[in-house]
C-alpha positions, 0 to 999 in steps of 0.5 A, spaced: 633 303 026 638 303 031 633 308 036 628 302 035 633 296 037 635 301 043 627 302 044 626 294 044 632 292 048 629 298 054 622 296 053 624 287 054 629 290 061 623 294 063 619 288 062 623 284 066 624 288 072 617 289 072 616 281 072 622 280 078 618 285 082 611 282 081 614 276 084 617 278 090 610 281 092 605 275 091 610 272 094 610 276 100 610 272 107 604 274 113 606 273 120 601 270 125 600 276 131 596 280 135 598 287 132 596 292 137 591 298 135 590 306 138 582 307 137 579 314 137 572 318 133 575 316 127 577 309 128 582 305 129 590 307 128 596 301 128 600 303 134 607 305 133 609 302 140 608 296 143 602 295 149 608 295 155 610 302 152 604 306 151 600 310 157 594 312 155 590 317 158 584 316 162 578 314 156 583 312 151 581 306 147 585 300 145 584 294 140 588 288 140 586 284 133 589 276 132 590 276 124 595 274 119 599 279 116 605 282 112 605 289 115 601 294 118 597 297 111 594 290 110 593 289 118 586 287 119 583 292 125 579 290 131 571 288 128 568 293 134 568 300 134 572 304 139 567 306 143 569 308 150 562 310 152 559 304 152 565 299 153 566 303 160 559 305 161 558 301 168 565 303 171 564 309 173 570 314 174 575 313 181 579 318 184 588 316 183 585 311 177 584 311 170 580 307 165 582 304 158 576 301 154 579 294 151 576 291 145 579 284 145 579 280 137 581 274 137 580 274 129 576 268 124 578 262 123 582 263 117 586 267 122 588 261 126 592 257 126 590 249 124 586 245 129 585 252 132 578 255 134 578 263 136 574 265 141 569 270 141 571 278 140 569 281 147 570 288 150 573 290 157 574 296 161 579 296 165 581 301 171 588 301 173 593 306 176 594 312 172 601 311 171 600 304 169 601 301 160 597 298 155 599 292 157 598 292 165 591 295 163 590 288 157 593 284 164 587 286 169 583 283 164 584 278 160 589 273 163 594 269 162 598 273 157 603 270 153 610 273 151 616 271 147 623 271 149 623 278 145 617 281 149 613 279 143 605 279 146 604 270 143 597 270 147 591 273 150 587 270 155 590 263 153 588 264 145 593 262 142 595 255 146 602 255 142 606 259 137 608 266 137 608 270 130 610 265 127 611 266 118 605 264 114 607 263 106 605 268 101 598 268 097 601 264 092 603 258 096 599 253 100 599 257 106 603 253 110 608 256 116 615 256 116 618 254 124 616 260 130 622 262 130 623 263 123 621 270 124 617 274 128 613 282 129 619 286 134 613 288 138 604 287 138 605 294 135 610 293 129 611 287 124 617 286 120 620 282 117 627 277 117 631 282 117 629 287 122 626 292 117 618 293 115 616 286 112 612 291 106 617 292 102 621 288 097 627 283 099 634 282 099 633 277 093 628 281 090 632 287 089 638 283 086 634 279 081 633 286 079 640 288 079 642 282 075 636 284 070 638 291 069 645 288 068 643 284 062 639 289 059 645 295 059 650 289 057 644 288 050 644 295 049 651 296 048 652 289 044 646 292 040 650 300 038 657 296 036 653 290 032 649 297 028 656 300 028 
């Protein structure tokens, strides 16, 4: 008898943990951004550096996509193959500088903001000096560029007008936004969340109910032995 009530009270904390945890996941906030891609032969990689950090080589290709997201393993890609041949098909080789074939997504209308139409995806190639970024290659082509108080990429080519990885609410809610400066991706390559850390994980408040519960259920085992004692 007293295995069973311990078995019962373990299964209800279990129960309860789970419950917490699911909730702070389908509550998970978005950020409204251009996140900053690496294409190759095999598709597209969610850069690990921001555009004004990465060099890339002569026939590398670059992606820029405008989306809502939590972080980067739900990313939306860019919705163009990286394929440097033809991107830069018409823009032969010089001696001294490099070409970057650039794919430029500004998203779908549900990736927009309110009132906001997204212009269309477009590709460039861009031949700059051999020791200049991403971001000087994406600025030879596709001005004016838009930036946050935090080196934060806000806009390409003017898309969007205003705001600047701005928080959208979780797929639980109505999609509304909280203010621009709320909180924001660190850079066009890296998305986190309020604290600094990776937005994919559960929150500081998450991981306290967690400890409240677990709390409780040790509290109810325990009264449970002495009450069978």
């Amino acid at each position: 008898m007293r295995r069973a009530i311990r078995s019962t009270a373990l299964l209800v904390v279990l129960g309860a943990v789970l419950a917490v945890l699911g909730s702070g996941t389908a509550q998970a906030a978005g950020y409204r951004y251009w996140s900053f891609w690496e294409g190759s032969g095999s598709g597209w990689a969610y850069a690990t550096q921001g555009p004004s950090l990465v060099r890339p080589a002569d026939g590398a290709v670059q992606g820029f996509r405008f989306a809502v997201s939590a972080d980067s393993e739900d990313a939306a890609k860019p919705r163009h193959s990286p394929d440097f041949a033809k991107i830069c098909a018409n823009t032969p080789a010089e001696g001294g500088a490099k070409r970057v074939a650039l794919v430029i997504d500004p998203g779908t209308a549900a990736d927009a903001a309110d009132g906001a139409t997204p212009p269309a995806l477009r590709t460039a190639c861009a031949r700059v000096p051999e020791d200049a970024s991403s971001a000087e290659a994406l600025a030879s082509v596709a001005k004016p560029l838009r930036y946050g108080s935090d080196a934060l990429l806000c806009a390409i080519s003017g898309y969007p007008a205003s705001g600047c990885g701005e928080q959208v609410a979780g797929n639980g809610d109505s999609g509304q936004e909280t203010p621009a400066d709320a909180s924001a991706p660190a850079s066009a390559g890296v998305a986190v969340g309020d604290d600094g850390t990776d937005g994919g994980g559960p929150s500081a408040g998450v991981l306290v109910g967690v400890a409240a519960v677990l709390l409780l259920g040790i509290a109810a085992v325990a009264q449970a032995r002495r009450r069978r004692g």
